[in-house]
C-alpha positions in Angstrom: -6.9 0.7 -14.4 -7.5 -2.3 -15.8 -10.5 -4.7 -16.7 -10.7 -8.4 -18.3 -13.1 -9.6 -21.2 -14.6 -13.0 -22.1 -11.5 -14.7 -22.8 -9.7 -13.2 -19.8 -7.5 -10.8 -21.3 -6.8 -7.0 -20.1 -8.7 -4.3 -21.6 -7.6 -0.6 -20.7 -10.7 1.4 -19.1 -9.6 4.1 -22.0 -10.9 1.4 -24.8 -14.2 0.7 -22.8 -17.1 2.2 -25.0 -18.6 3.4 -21.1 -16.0 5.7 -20.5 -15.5 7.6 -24.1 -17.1 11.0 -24.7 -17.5 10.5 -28.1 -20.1 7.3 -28.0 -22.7 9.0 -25.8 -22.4 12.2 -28.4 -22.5 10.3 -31.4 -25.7 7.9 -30.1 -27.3 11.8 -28.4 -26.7 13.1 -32.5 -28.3 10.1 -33.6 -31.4 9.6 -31.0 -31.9 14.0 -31.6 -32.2 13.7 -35.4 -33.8 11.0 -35.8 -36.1 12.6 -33.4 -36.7 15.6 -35.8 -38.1 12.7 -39.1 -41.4 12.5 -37.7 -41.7 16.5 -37.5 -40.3 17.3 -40.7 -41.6 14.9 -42.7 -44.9 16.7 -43.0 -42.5 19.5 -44.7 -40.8 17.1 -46.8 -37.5 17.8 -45.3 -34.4 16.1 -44.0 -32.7 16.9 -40.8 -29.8 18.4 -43.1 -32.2 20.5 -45.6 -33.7 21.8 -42.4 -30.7 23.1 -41.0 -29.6 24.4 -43.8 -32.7 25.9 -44.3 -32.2 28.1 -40.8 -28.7 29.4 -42.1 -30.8 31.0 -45.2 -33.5 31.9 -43.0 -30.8 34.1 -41.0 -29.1 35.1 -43.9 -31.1 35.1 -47.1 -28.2 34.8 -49.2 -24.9 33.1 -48.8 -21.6 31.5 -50.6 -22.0 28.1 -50.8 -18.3 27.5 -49.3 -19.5 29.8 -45.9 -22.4 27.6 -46.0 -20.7 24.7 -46.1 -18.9 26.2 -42.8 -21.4 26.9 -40.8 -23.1 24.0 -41.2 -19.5 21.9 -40.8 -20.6 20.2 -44.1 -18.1 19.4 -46.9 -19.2 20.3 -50.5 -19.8 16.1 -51.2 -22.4 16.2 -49.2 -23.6 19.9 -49.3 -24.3 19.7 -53.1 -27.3 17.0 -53.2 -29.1 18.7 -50.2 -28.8 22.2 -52.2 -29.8 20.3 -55.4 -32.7 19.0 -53.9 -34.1 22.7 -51.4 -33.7 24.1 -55.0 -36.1 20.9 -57.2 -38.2 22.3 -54.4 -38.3 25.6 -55.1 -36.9 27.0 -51.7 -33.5 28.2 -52.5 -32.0 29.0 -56.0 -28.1 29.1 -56.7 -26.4 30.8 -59.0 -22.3 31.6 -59.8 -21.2 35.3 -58.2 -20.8 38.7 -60.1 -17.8 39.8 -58.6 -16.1 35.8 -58.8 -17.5 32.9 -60.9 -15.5 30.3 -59.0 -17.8 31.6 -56.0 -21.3 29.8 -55.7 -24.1 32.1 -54.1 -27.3 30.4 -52.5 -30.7 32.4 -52.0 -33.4 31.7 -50.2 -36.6 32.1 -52.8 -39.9 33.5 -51.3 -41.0 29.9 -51.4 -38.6 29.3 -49.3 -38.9 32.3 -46.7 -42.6 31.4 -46.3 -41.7 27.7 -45.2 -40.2 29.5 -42.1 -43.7 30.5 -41.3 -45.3 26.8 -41.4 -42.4 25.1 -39.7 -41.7 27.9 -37.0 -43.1 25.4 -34.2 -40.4 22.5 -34.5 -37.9 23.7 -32.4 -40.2 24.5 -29.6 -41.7 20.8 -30.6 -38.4 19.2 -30.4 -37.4 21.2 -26.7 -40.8 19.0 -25.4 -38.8 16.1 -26.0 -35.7 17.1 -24.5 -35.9 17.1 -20.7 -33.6 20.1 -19.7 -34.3 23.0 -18.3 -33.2 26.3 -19.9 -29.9 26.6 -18.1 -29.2 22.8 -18.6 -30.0 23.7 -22.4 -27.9 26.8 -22.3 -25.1 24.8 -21.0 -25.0 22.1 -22.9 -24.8 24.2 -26.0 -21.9 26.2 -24.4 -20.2 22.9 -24.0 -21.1 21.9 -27.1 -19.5 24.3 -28.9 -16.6 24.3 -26.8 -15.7 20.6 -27.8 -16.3 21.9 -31.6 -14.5 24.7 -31.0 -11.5 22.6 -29.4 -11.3 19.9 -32.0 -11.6 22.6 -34.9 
């Protein structure tokens, strides 16, 4: 199906910015962390250095290249946000025993004990969010199905 613009010529429905998948996503993304500024900026932390932060709070230690793929980060823009948790004091890097080419990333005690302090965001950013748990649930299952799909 078909639709006209201004100047009366035929626009598909597949290039109408209503009906792609992708525009509501990337404007969700947007509206969610921009969401998060106002409750990590007390912590002096970016959306990015936060959810990096939760990987290390999981894991305590990891190569900077799994780190990288969990987070779906490339190294360009991976580096400066490691660079800066580690002016900070939260996380300290440092080239691996068994392979130099390998970069390891550990979480400092500094930077276990922010866990502590900022443990109430997500549960401050799920106020903001009307859905109810199974809404929740299933939007993360699609989620990562679309992840999943394009990966």
């Amino acid at each position: 199906m078909r639709s006209k613009d201004k100047n009366n010529n035929e626009i598909p429905d597949c290039l109408k910015l209503d009906n792609q998948l992708c525009f509501p996503l990337y404007a969700c993304a947007k509206a969610v962390t921009h969401r998060y500024r106002p409750l990590l900026d007390p912590f002096d932390l970016t959306y990015t250095q936060y959810i990096t932060m939760m990987v290390l709070w999981e894991q305590k230690e990891i190569n900077v290249k799994e780190l990288g793929e969990k987070l779906y980060l490339d190294s360009g823009t991976l580096t400066p946000v490691l660079k800066k948790l580690e002016s900070k004091n939260y996380i300290s890097r440092h080239r691996s025993e068994q392979d130099e080419r390998n970069l390891i990333v550990r979480l400092t005690d500094e930077g276990a004990n922010l866990k502590n302090e900022i443990v109430t965001v997500p549960e401050q950013m799920s106020c903001c969010i009307d859905l109810t748990t199974e809404e929740a649930a299933e939007l993360h299952r699609l989620l990562h199905k679309i992840i999943t799909s394009i990966d």
